[in-house]
Every structure is written in structure tokens, then in C-alpha cells.
C-alpha positions in Angstrom: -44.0 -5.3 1.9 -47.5 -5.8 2.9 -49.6 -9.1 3.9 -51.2 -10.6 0.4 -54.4 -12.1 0.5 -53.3 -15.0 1.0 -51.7 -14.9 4.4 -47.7 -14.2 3.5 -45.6 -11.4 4.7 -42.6 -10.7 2.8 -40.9 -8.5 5.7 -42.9 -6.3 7.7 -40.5 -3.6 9.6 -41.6 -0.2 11.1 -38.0 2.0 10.6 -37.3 5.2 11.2 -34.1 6.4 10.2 -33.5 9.8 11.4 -30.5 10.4 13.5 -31.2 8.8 17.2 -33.8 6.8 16.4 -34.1 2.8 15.6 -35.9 -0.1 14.2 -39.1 -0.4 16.5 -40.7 -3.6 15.6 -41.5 -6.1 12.4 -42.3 -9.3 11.6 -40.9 -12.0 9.4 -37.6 -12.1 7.3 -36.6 -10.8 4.3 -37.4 -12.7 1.0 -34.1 -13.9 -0.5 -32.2 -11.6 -3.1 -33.7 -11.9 -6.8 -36.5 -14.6 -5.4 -39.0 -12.1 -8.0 -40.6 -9.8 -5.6 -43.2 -10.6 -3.4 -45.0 -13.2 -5.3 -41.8 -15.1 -6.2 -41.3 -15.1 -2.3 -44.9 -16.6 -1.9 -44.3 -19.2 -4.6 -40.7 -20.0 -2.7 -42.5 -20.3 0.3 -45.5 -22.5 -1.1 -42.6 -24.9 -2.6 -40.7 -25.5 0.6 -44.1 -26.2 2.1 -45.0 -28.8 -0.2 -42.9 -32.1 0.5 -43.5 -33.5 -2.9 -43.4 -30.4 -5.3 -41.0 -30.7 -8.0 -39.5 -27.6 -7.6 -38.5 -28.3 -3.5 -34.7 -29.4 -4.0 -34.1 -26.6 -6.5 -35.2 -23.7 -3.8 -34.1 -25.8 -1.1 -30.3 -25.9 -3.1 -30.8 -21.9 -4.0 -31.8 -20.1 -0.6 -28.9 -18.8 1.6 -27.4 -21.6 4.5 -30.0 -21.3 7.6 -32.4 -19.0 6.3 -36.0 -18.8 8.0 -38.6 -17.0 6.8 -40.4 -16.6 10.0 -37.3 -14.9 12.0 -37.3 -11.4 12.7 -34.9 -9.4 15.3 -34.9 -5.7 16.2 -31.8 -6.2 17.3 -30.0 -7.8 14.4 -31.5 -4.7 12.2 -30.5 -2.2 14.7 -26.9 -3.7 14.2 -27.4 -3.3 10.5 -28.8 0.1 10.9 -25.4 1.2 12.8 -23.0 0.2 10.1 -25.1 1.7 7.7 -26.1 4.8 9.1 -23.2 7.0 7.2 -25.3 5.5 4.0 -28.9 6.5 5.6 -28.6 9.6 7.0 -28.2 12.9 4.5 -25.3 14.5 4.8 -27.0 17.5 5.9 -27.8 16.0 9.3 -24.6 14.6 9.8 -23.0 17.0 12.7 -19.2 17.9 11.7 -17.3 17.5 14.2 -15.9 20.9 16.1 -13.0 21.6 17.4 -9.2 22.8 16.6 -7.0 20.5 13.2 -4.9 18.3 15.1 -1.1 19.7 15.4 1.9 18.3 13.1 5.1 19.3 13.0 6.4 20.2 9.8 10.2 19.8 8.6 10.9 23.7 8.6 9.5 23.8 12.2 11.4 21.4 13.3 14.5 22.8 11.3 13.5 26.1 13.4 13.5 24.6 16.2 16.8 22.4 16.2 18.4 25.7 15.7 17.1 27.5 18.7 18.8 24.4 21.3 21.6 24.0 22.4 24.5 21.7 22.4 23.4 20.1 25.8 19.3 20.5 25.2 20.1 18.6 21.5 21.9 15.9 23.7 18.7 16.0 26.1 16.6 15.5 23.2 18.4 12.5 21.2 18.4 11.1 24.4 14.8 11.5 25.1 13.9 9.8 21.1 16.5 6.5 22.4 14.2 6.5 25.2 10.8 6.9 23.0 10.5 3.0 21.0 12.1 0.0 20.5 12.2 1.6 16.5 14.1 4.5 17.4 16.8 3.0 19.5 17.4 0.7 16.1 16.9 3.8 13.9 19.5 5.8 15.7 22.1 2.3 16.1 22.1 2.6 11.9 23.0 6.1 11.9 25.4 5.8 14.9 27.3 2.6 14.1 26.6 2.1 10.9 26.9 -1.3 9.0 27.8 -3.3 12.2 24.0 -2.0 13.4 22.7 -2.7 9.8 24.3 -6.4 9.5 22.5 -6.9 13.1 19.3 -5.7 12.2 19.3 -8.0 8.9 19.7 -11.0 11.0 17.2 -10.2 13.5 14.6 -9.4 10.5 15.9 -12.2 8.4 14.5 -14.7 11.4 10.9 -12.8 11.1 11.0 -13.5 7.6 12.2 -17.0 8.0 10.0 -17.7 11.0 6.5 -17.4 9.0 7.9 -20.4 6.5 10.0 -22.5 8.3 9.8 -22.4 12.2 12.0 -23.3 14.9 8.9 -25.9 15.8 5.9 -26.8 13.8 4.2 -25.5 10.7 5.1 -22.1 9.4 2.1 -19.9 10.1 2.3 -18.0 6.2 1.5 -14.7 8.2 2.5 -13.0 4.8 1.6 -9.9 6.0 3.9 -10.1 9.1 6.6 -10.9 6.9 6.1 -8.3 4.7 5.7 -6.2 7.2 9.3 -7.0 8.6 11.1 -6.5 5.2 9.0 -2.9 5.1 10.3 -2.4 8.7 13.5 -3.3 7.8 13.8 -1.3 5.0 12.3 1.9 6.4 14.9 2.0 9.9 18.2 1.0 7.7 17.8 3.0 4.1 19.7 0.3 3.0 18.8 -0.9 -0.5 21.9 -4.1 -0.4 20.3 -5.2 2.9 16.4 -4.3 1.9 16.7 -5.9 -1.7 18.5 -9.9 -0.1 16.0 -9.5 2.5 13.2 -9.4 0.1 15.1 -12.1 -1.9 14.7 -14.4 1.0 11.0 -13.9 1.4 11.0 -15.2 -2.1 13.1 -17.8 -1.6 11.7 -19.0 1.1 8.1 -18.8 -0.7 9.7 -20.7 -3.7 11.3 -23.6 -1.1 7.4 -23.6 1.2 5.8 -24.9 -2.2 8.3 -26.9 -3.5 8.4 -28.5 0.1 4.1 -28.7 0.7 2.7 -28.9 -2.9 0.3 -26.1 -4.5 -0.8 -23.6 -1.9 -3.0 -21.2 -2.9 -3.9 -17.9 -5.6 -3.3 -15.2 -3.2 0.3 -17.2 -1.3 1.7 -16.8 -5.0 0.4 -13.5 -6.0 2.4 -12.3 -2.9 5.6 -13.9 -3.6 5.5 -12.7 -7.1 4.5 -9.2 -5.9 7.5 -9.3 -3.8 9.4 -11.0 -6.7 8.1 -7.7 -8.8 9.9 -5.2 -6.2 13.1 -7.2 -6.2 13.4 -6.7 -10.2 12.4 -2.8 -10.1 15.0 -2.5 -7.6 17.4 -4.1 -9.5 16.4 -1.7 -12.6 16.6 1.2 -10.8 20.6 0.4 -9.5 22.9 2.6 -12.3 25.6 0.5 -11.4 24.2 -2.6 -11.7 26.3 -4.1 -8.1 22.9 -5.3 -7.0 22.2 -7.3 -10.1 26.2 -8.8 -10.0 25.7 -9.8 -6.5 22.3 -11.5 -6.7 21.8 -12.7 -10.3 22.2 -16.2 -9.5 19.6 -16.2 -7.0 17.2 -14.4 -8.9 17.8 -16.7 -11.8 17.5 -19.9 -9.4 14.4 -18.3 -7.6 12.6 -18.6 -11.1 13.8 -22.3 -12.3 13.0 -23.9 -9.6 9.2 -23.6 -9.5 9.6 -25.1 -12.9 6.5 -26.9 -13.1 4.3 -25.3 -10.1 0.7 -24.3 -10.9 -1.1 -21.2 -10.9 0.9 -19.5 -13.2 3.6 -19.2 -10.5 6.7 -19.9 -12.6 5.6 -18.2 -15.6 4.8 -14.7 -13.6 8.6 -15.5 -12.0 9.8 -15.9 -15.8 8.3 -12.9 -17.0 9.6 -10.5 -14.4 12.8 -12.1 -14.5 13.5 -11.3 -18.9 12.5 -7.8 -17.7 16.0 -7.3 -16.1 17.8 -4.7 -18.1 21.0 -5.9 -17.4 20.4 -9.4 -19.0 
């Protein structure tokens, strides 16, 4: 935008935007989004000027927190120019990078290649993956010693979970994420659906006792508990046998009537996923 007769610049920026190359210089800000072009900017601008206009406290109320119409920074627009530059430059002169794919081992390669050791090189190696992570050393204490490794690994989880409502000391954090995150954990390293589905149960639970203990949290607090409330149900639905359902029906039912009353739609989402049980 150019300088109108009348003294105003709009925004006044020299660019080029071919690879390796940056904002130079400019001059003034940019007018506010939708103000009407540049004569709505000029009109903005002549109502903030005027201490008595009777427009003023309607712009004033409308333009963005802190915005100055005389600031300009090449190095703000540089920034801006950095993120975007995927966006701004064609894809033509985007340089791909060279170079071999990155290696992956594949099942049957790995199948191959189990076969090839031997006894004491397959010993090496098992060896060598208990060594690798704190992961496999639990992964490989499931398949080893079984449900004692499983029952030791829910209790160890279980306190993640627990820890992100109700601490030791202080406020629970509500890390949702690093809850979830345990459950997914603890679900991938054990294969155990008992285990994963009672572990999931107490994320619930322990969502349903936070707002029953602090009041009304928040939208996305009780979209996750009810997500997580969601997997608990198609897990239940997808057991033939229905054990999972006999073992934890009373808990799912008293996970849903006790945020009778709770906002947000929180007990009725519960409600709904809980009639969806097919073995009610």
C-alpha cells in the first residue's frame, strides 16, 4: 500500500521472497484485518486521533491489544517470512533433499535373521535389548514372568495415573496427556486387556472424583474423561465372553451416577455410552 494524499501509509514493505533472500526495509504497520482497505485504515486512524469523535471507543474497543500503527520491524517480518516460506516459495524451487531412504527393518528380515544366530548370539542379543531402555527391560519382565511382572507394572502405572489427580502433596497438575500417555504405555508393554481396560477405569474414576471434589472444570477436562470413558465401553463390546463386563459393571455403572448433576454435558455423554453396553 502506497502513501494517499493525505499523508497515511497503510504498510510500506520492500520484500523479496525468492529463496535466500529477506525483508529489506518498510515503514509503518499493517492496517487491522477487515478495517475496509486503505481508506478504512485512514478513517480508523483519523478516529483514534480525534479525542472527542464519536466513533473513538468503538475502534479503540475493535483494534487488536497493543497495536501501533507507526511500528515496523524487519526483523519481526523476517520471523514471519521463515515460518511461512514452505507457503511462499513454489514448489519448483524447493530443493528435495538427496540422499539414500532411511533403513527399516522389516518383520521377514528380522525373521531371516533370527534364524541365521545361534543359540549363544540369540542369548547375546536379548541381552543386548534388556540393556537397550528402561521399556524393554519391562517389555521382556511381561513375557518372562508373566502376571507377577504385569500386576507390578499396573501398580507402578496406576500411581502415574493417580498422581495427575490426586498427589502425594498439593494440587493435582491435570497433565491429561501424561496420564493418558501412561495408560497407552501401559497397555502397549503388557498386551493385557484386564489390566489396560481397570487402568483406564481409574483415569475415569479419578476424573469423575476431581470434579465431584473441585466443582466444574472445564470443556476439554470432560471431553477427555468421556473419551477415555468411550474406549472403556468399546472394550467391553469387543470381549465375546463378556468377563470384562462381569468384573467391572459396577464401576462403570457407578462411574456414570455419580456426576449426576455436573455441567457440560458430562453425565449425560457418561449415560449415553454407558446404555450402549451390549451386555445390558
Amino acid at each position: 500500500m502506497s502513501e494517499d494524499e493525505h499523508g497515511y501509509i497503510a504498510q510500506n514493505r520492500c520484500i523479496d521472497i525468492r529463496p535466500g533472500t529477506s525483508c529489506l526495509d518498510g515503514a509503518r504497520g499493517c492496517p487491522q484485518e477487515d478495517v475496509g482497505g486503505i481508506w478504512g485504515h485512514k478513517h480508523m486512524l483519523d478516529v483514534l486521533h480525534t479525542p472527542n469523535h464519536p466513533e473513538r471507543e468503538h475502534f479503540i474497543g475493535w483494534v487488536r491489544q497493543g497495536y501501533d500503527p507507526e511500528h515496523f520491524s524487519c526483523e519481526e517480518v523476517n520471523q514471519v517470512l521463515q515460518r511461512q516460506k514452505d507457503k511462499l516459495i513454489p514448489k519448483s524451487l524447493v530443493k528435495k533433499p538427496t540422499g539414500k531412504k532411511p533403513v527399516k527393518l522389516t518383520k521377514s528380515a528380522l525373521n531371516k535373521h533370527l534364524k541365521q544366530l545361534s543359540h549363544d548370539q540369540l542369548i547375546d542379543l536379548v541381552k543386548a535389548y534388556y540393556g537397550a531402555s528402561k521399556d524393554m527391560q519391562k517389555f521382556l519382565a511381561v513375557r518372562i514372568l508373566g502376571d507377577e511382572a504385569i500386576e507390578s507394572l499396573f501398580q507402578e502405572y496406576r500411581k502415574k495415573v493417580e498422581q495427575e489427580f490426586f498427589p502425594e502433596r498439593g494440587h493435582g497438575k491435570l497433565r491429561l496427556k501424561e496420564a493418558e500417555q501412561a495408560v497407552s504405555e501401559f497397555e502397549r508393554l503388557t498386551e493385557s486387556a484386564r489390566y489396560s481396560l481397570e487402568l483406564k477405569l481409574i483415569y475415569v474414576e479419578n476424573g469423575v472424583d476431581y470434579t465431584l471434589s473441585y466443582g466444574d472444570i472445564d470443556a476439554r477436562f470432560y471431553y477427555n474423561i468421556v473419551s477415555m470413558y468411550a474406549e472403556i465401553i468399546d472394550q467391553v463390546n469387543e470381549d465375546e465372553t463378556a468377563e470384562l463386563f462381569d468384573k467391572f459393571e459396577e464401576r462403570l455403572e457407578a462411574a456414570v451416577s455419580k456426576t449426576e448433576g455436573i455441567g457440560w454435558g458430562f453425565h449425560d455423554n457418561l449415560a449415553e455410552l454407558y446404555v450402549q453396553i451390549r451386555w445390558i
